[in-house]
C-alpha positions in Angstrom: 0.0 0.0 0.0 1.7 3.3 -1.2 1.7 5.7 1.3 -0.8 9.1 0.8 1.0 12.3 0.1 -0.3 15.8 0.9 -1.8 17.6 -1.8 0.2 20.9 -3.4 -1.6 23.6 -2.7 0.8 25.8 -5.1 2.8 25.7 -8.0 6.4 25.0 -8.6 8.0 28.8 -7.6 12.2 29.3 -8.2 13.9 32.2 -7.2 12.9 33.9 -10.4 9.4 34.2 -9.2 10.3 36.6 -6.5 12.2 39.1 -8.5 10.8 42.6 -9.6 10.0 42.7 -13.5 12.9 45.0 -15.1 11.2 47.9 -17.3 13.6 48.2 -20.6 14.6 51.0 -21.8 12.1 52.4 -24.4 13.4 54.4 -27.6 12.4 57.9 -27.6 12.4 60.0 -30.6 13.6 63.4 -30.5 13.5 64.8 -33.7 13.6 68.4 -32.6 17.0 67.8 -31.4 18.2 67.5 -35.4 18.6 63.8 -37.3 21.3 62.2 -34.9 18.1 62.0 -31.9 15.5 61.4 -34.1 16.3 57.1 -34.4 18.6 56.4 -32.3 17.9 53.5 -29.7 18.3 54.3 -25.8 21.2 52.5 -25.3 22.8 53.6 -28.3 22.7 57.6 -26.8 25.5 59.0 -25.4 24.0 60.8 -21.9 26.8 63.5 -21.7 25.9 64.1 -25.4 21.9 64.3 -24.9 22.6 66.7 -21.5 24.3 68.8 -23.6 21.8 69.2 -25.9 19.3 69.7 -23.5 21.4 72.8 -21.8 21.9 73.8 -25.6 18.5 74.0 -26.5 15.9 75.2 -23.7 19.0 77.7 -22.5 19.2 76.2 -19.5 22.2 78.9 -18.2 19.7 81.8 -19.2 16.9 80.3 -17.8 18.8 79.5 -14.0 19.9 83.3 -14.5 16.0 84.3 -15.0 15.4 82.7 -11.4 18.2 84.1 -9.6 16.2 87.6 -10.0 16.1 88.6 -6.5 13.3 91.8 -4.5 13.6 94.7 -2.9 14.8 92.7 0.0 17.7 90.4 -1.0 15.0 87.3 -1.1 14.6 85.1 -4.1 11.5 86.5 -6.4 10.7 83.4 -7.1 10.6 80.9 -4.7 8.1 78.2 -5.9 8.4 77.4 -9.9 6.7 75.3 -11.8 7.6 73.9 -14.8 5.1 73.3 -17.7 5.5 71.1 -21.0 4.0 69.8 -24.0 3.4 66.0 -24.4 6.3 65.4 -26.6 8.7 67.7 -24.5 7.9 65.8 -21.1 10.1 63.0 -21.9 12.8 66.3 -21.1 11.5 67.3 -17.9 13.7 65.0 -15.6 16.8 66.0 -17.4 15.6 70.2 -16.7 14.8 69.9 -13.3 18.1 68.1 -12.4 19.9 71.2 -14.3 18.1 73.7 -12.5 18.2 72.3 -9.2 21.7 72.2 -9.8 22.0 75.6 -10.8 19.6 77.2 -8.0 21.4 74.9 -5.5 24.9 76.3 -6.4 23.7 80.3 -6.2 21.9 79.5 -2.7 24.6 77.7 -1.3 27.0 81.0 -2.3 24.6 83.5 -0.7 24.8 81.1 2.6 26.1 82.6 5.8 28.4 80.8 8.2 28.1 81.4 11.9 25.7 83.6 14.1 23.5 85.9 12.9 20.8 87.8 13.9 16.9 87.0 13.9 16.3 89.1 11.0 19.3 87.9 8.8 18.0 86.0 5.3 20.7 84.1 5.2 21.3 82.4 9.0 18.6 81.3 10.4 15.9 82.1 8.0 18.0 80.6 5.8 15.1 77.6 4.4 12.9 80.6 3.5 15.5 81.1 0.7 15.0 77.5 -0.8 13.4 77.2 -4.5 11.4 74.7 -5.4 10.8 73.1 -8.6 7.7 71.2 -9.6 6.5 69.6 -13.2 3.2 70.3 -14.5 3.7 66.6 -16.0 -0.3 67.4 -17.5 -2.3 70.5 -18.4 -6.4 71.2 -17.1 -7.2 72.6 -20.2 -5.1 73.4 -23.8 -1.7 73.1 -23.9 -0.3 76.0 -25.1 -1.8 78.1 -22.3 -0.2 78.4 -18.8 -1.9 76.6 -16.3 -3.2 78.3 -13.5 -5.5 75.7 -11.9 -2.6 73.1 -11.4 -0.1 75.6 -10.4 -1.9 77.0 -7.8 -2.1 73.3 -5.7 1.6 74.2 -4.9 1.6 77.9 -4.4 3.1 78.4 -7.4 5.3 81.8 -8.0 6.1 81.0 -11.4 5.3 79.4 -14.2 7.8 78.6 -16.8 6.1 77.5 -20.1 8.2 75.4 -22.5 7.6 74.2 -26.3 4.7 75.8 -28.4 2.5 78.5 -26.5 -0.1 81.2 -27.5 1.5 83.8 -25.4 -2.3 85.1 -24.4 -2.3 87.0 -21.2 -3.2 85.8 -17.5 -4.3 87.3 -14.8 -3.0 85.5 -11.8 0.5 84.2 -12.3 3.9 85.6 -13.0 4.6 83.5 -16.1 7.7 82.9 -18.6 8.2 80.8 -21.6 11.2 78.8 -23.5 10.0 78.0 -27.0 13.1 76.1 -27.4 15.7 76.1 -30.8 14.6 73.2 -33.0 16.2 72.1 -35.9 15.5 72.6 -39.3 17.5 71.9 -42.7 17.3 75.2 -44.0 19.0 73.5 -47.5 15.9 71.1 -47.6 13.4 74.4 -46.8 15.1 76.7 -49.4 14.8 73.8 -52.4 11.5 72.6 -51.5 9.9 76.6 -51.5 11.6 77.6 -54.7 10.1 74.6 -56.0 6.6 75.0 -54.9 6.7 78.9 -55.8 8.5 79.2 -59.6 7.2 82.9 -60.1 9.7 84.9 -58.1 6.8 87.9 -57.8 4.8 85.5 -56.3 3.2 87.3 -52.4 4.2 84.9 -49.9 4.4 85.4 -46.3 6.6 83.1 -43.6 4.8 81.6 -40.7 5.6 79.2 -37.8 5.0 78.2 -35.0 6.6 80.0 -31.7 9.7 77.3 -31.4 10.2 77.5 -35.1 10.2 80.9 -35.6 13.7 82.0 -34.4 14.5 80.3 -38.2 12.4 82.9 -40.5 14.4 85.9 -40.2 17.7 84.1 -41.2 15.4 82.1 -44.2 13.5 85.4 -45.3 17.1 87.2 -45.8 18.6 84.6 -48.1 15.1 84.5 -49.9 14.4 87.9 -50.1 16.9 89.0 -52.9 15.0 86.4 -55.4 11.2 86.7 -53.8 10.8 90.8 -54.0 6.9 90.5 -52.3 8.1 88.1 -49.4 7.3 89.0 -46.2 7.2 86.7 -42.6 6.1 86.9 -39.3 7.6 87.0 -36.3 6.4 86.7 -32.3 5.5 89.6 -30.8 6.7 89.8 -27.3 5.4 93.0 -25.6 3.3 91.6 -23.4 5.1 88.4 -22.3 8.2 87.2 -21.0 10.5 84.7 -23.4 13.9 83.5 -22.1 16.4 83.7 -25.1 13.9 85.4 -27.2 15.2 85.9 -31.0 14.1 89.1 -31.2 15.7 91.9 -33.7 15.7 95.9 -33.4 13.5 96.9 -35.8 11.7 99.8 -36.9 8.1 100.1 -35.0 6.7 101.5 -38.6 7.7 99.0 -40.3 4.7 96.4 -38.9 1.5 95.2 -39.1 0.0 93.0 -36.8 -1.9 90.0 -37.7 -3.9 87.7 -34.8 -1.1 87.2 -32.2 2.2 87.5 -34.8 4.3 90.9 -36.5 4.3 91.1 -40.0 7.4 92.9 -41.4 9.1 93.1 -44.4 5.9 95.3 -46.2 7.3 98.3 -48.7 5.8 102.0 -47.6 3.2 101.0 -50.0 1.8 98.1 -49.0 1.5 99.5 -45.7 -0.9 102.2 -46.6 -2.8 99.3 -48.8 -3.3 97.6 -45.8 -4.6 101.0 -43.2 -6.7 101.2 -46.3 -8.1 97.7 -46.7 -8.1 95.3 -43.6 -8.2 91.8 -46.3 -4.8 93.0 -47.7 -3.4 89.9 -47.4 -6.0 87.5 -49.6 -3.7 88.9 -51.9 -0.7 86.8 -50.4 0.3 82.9 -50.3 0.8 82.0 -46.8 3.9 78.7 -46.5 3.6 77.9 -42.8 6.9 75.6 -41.1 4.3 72.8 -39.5 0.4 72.3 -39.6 -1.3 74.3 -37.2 -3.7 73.5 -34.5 -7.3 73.1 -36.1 -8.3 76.9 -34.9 -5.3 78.3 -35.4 -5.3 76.8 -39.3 -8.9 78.0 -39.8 -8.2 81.5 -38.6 -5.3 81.4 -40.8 -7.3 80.4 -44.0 -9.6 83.5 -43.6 -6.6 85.8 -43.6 -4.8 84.4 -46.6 -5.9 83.2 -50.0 -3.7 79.8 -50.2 -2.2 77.8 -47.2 1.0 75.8 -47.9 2.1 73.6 -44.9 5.9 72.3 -44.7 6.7 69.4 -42.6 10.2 70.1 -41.0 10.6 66.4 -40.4 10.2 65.1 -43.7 10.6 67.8 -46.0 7.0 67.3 -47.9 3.6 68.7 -47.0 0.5 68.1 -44.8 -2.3 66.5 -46.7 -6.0 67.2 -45.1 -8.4 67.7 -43.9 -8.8 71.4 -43.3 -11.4 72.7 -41.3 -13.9 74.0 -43.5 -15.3 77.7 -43.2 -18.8 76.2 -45.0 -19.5 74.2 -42.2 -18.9 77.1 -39.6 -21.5 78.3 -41.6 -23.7 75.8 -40.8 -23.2 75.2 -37.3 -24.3 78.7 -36.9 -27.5 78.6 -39.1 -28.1 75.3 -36.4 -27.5 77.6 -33.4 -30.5 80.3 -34.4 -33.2 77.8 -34.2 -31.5 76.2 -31.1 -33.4 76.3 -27.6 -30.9 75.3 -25.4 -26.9 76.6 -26.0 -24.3 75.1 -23.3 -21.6 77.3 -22.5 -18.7 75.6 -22.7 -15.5 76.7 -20.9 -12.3 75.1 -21.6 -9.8 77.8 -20.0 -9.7 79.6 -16.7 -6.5 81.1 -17.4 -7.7 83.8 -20.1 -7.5 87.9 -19.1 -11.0 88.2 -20.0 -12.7 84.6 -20.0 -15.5 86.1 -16.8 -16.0 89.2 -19.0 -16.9 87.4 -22.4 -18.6 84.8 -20.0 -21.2 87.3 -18.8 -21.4 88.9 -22.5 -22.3 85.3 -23.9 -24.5 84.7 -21.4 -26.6 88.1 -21.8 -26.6 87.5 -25.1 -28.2 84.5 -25.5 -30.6 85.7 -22.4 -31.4 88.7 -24.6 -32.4 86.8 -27.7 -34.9 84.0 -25.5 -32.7 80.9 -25.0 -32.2 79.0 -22.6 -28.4 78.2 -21.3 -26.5 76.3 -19.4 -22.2 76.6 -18.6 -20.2 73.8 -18.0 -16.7 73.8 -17.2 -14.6 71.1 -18.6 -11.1 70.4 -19.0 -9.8 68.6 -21.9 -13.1 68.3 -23.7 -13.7 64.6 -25.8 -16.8 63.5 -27.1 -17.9 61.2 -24.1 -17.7 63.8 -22.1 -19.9 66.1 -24.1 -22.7 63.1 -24.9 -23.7 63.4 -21.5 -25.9 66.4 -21.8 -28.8 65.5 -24.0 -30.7 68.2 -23.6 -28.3 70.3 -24.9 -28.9 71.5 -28.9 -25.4 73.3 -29.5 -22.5 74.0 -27.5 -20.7 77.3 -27.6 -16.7 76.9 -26.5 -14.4 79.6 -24.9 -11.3 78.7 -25.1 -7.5 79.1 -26.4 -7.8 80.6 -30.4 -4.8 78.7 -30.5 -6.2 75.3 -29.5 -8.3 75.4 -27.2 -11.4 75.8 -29.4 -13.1 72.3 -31.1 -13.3 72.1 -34.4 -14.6 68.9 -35.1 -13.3 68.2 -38.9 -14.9 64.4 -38.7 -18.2 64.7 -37.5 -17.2 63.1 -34.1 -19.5 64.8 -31.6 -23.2 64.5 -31.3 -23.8 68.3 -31.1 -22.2 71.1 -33.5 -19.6 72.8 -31.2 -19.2 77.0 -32.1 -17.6 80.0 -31.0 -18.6 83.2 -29.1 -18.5 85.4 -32.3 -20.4 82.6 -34.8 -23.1 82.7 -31.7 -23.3 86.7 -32.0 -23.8 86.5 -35.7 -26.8 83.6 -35.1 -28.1 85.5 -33.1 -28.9 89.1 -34.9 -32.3 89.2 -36.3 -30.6 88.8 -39.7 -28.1 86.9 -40.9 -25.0 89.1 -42.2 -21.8 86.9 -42.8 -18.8 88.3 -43.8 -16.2 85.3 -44.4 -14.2 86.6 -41.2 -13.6 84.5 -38.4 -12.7 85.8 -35.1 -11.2 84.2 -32.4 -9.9 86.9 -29.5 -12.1 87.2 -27.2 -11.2 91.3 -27.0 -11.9 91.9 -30.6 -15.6 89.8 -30.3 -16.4 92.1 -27.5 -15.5 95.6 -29.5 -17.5 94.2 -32.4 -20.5 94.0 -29.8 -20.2 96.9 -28.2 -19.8 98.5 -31.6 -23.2 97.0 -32.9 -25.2 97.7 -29.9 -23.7 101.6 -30.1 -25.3 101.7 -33.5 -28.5 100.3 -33.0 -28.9 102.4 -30.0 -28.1 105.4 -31.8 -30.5 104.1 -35.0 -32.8 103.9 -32.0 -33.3 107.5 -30.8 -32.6 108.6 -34.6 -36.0 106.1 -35.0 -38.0 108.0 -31.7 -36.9 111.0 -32.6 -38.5 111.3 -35.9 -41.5 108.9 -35.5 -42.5 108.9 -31.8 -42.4 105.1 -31.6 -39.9 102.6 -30.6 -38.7 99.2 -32.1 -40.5 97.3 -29.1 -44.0 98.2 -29.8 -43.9 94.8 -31.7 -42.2 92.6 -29.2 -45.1 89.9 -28.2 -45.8 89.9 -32.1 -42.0 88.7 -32.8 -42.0 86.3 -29.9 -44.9 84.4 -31.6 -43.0 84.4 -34.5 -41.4 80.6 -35.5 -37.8 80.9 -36.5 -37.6 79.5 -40.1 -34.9 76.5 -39.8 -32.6 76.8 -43.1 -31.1 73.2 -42.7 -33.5 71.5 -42.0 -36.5 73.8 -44.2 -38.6 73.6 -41.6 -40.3 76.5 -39.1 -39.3 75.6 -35.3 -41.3 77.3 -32.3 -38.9 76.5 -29.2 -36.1 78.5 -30.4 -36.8 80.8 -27.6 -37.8 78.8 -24.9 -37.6 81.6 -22.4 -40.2 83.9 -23.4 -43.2 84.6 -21.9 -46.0 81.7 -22.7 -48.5 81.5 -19.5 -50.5 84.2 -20.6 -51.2 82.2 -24.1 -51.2 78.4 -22.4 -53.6 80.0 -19.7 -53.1 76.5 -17.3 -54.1 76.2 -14.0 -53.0 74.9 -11.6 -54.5 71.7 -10.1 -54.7 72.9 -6.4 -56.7 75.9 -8.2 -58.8 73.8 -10.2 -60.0 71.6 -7.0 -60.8 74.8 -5.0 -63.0 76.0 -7.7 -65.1 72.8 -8.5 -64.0 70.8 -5.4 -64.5 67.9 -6.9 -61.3 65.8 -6.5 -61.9 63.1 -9.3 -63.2 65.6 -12.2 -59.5 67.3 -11.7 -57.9 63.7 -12.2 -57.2 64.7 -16.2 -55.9 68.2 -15.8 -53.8 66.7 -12.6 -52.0 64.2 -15.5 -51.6 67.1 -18.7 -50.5 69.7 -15.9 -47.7 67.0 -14.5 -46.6 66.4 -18.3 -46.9 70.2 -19.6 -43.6 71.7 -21.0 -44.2 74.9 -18.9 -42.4 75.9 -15.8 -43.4 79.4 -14.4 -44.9 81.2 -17.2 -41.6 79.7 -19.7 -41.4 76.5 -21.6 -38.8 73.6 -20.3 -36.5 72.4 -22.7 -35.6 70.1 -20.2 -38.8 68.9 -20.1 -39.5 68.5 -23.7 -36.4 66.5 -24.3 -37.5 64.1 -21.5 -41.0 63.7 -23.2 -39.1 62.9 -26.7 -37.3 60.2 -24.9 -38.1 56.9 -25.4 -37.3 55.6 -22.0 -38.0 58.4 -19.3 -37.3 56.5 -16.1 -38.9 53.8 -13.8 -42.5 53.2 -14.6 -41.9 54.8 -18.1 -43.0 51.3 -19.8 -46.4 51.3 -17.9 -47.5 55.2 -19.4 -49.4 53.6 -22.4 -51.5 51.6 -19.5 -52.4 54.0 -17.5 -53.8 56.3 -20.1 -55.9 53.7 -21.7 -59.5 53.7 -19.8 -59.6 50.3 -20.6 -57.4 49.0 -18.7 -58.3 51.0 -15.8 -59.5 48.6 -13.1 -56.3 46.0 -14.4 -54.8 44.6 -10.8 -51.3 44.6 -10.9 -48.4 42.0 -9.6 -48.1 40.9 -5.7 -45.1 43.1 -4.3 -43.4 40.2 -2.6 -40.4 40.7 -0.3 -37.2 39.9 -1.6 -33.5 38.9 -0.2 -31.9 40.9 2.3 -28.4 41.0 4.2 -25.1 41.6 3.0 -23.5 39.6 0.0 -22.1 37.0 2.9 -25.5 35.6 4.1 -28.6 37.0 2.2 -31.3 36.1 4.8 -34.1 34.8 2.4 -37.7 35.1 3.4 -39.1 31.8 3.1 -42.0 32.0 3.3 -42.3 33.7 0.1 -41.1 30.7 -1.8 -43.3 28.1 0.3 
């Protein structure tokens, strides 16, 4: 008789099963570092090599000398920084931090004080109130060419220093400075590729780029200009930020125009007074643009110039599509005059002015009897959007440079538009330009302008007549607004006027006084419960809930309880069901006896 042996209540381990999994090392591309870091494997990089390049090319000496800046007082003016980067740049951050620590580290340790020293001394005993602090922003609330103030303030932040691509817009809170970096660019492969693509040297062309690439068009645009007499390019302009190692020239002020957020120079004394004279000067120019634009940005750009030429600084070719299209802006904002219900959506907190052109949106769409609702979201996708049914068409205020959706695909549910598309929806008539406009200053002068005039055709109106433009309000508020994409007239596109006095419903508790009969107001109880009026102004709330198929529990039994049929129908048994935690249920058993 063999003998029993104990059953294995585990597998075979060996030592190996106790050891930590090792994480390889991952390649990662940095083509903005020229063609040596754009394929090389991680083991195959030299780290002396890559820390050089690093110091090299966010100007890491300039930017330790930026936070040595000291007050009125001999203390550090910035105490907490915080460093912000772009997706691809993060892969950086560790190597910066290390740098500048280093750096701040060495200055500090300098202005240290051996020995006693008084209460009041910075340097003895208060000496840990001179530390800096570096954090990394290692992901942004909202659009990532804007400084974040919402995760920078969860550390006190003093600074913010901004590196890669930005939009340079102001802020309100923060001290803020940026390093766009010195990518690299064949300027061999650039020169061949745009003689190529423009043949006839009296061709109107302008440079563009984006902030890190711009340092490059100045040197291109003087060994172009010679051969291209009508080129012109753009360049940053920084009066109202703060760039470490800008590129910046002396130039003459005259010699400039300003387009969105970038200087335009290189324009003969004519061509400046043909654009004071004529603000779409430039559909007479080609623009060829180092690197494809955000979505926003692009569209903006389109409106400004006749042709857009994008040049990949990778590969040396061109961006194929799509490009946002101006004809469906035009669209979206036919959609948003027959719309009932417009969600404000916010997608920066950062912005100088985002409260102001909040409160203008908001009275606007107030004004012209919609209903509106503002949501703040950060990093807005399309599952985030899809939870709000009941809204018709979203309205976004955000970054011009990316932080407004343009939906090129068809991806969301609901069109998404800007501020200025909703203020031309919502005039009486429909007067579009072509222009699209983006900074939120220059929509609010365009509505202060318009309600100016219309105030002043007003009194002109009184004045000669004796009667005002409101005699026929309650006639227009009748009105149904003729839909144009759909070719049908809609009646809720202005939920929020005044409807009680034509619905003339009372109210059940009113009705029941008067005939005090409790089962005669049984009816007007039900169509008073499923009425689309709430205090004297319809609920688009309520109206998409009565479109809905499935409006909550009980919502499969409506069709029973309106037929009279069915009225005296007895319905299940409620029986009592399993109680207790998921460890013992206790079980009524009676129930299944």
């Amino acid at each position: 008789m063999t003998q029993a042996a104990a059953p294995s209540l585990s597998t075979a381990q060996d030592e190996s099963t106790f050891e930590f999994d090792k994480v390889t090392a991952t390649t990662r591309s940095r083509p903005y570092f020229g063609p040596i870091f754009s394929n090389q494997d991680a083991n195959e990089i030299d780290l002396n090599e890559l820390i050089a390049k690093v110091k090299d090319y966010y100007s890491i000496a300039k930017v330790i000398d930026f936070l040595k800046q000291k007050n009125e007082e001999g203390r550090f003016k910035y105490k907490a920084i915080t460093l912000q980067f772009a997706d691809k740049l993060i892969s950086d951050s560790a190597i910066i931090v290390q740098l500048l620590q280093e750096g701040l580290k060495e200055n500090q340790s300098k202005n240290a004080v051996d020995g006693k020293c008084c209460s009041s001394c910075s340097n003895g005993k208060n000496k840990h109130l001179q530390e800096q602090k570096v954090w990394i922003l290692a992901d942004t609330s909202y659009s990532p060419c804007c400084i974040d103030e919402v995760a920078a303030e969860h550390v006190a932040s003093d600074l913010v220093i901004h590196f890669g691509d930005a939009c340079l817009n102001k802020i309100e809170k923060l001290s803020a400075a940026y390093v766009f970096g010195k990518p690299y660019l064949d300027h061999k492969a650039f020169v061949n590729f745009f003689e190529k693509t423009y043949k006839d040297v009296n061709t109107r062309v302008c440079l563009m780029a984006d902030a890190p690439y711009t340092h490059h068009l100045s040197t291109l645009y003087q060994f172009l200009k010679p051969k291209y007499e009508n080129l012109v390019y753009a360049d940053i302009d920084y009066s109202h930020s703060i760039v470490i190692d800008a590129n910046s020239q002396e130039r003459e002020i005259s010699k400039f125009v300003k387009i969105s957020n970038r200087l335009i120079y290189g324009l003969n004394e004519e061509d400046l007074k043909k654009f004071n004279e004529n603000e779409n000067f430039f559909q007479e120019y080609e623009l060829f643009h180092i690197n494809l634009p955000e979505s926003p940005r692009l569209l903006e750009l389109s409106t400004k110039f006749s042709t857009i030429t994008c040049y990949d600084s990778l590969t040396g070719g061109t961006f194929q599509g799509p490009y946002p299209s101006l004809m469906k802006r035009y669209r979206y904002m036919h959609i948003a005059r027959t719309a009932g219900t417009i969600g404000i959506l916010v997608n920066t907190l950062s912005l100088s002015n985002t409260k102001q052109i909040l409160n203008t949106v908001a009275s606007w769409i107030k004004e012209a009897g919609k209903k509106h609702y503002m949501f703040v979201v950060g990093k807005p996708n399309v599952a985030k959007l899809a939870n709000f049914e009941t809204i018709d068409i979203w309205c976004v205020l955000g970054c011009g440079q990316s932080g407004i959706i343009i939906d090129n695909v068809g991806d969301y549910y609901k069109p998404i538009i800007t501020p200025y598309e909703l203020q031309v929806a919502l005039k009486p008539e429909v007067s579009w330009s072509g222009k699209w406009v983006v900074d939120f200053k220059e929509v609010m002068s365009l509505d202060a302008q318009e309600k100016a005039e219309a105030m002043a055709m007003a009194m002109e109106l009184e004045s000669e007549t004796g009667a005002t433009n409101t005699d026929d309000t309650d006639y227009k508020n009748d009105e149904p607004e003729f839909d144009s994409v759909t070719g049908k007239y809609v009646s809720t596109s202005r939920p929020l006027r005044r409807i009680i006095q034509h619905l003339e419903i009372d109210s059940p508790q009113a009705d029941l006084e008067r005939n005090g009969n409790e089962n005669e107001t049984t009816q007007l109880v039900k169509k008073f419960s499923g009425s689309v009026a709430i205090k004297g102004t319809v609920s688009t709330s309520a109206i998409s809930l009565q479109n809905r198929t499935w409006t909550g529990l009980g919502s499969d039994f409506k069709n029973d309880e309106d037929d009279e049929n069915d009225i005296d129908q007895e319905g299940a048994i409620v029986q009592e069901g399993r109680g207790g935690v998921a460890r013992s249920y206790n079980l009524n058993r009676q129930a299944y006896t």
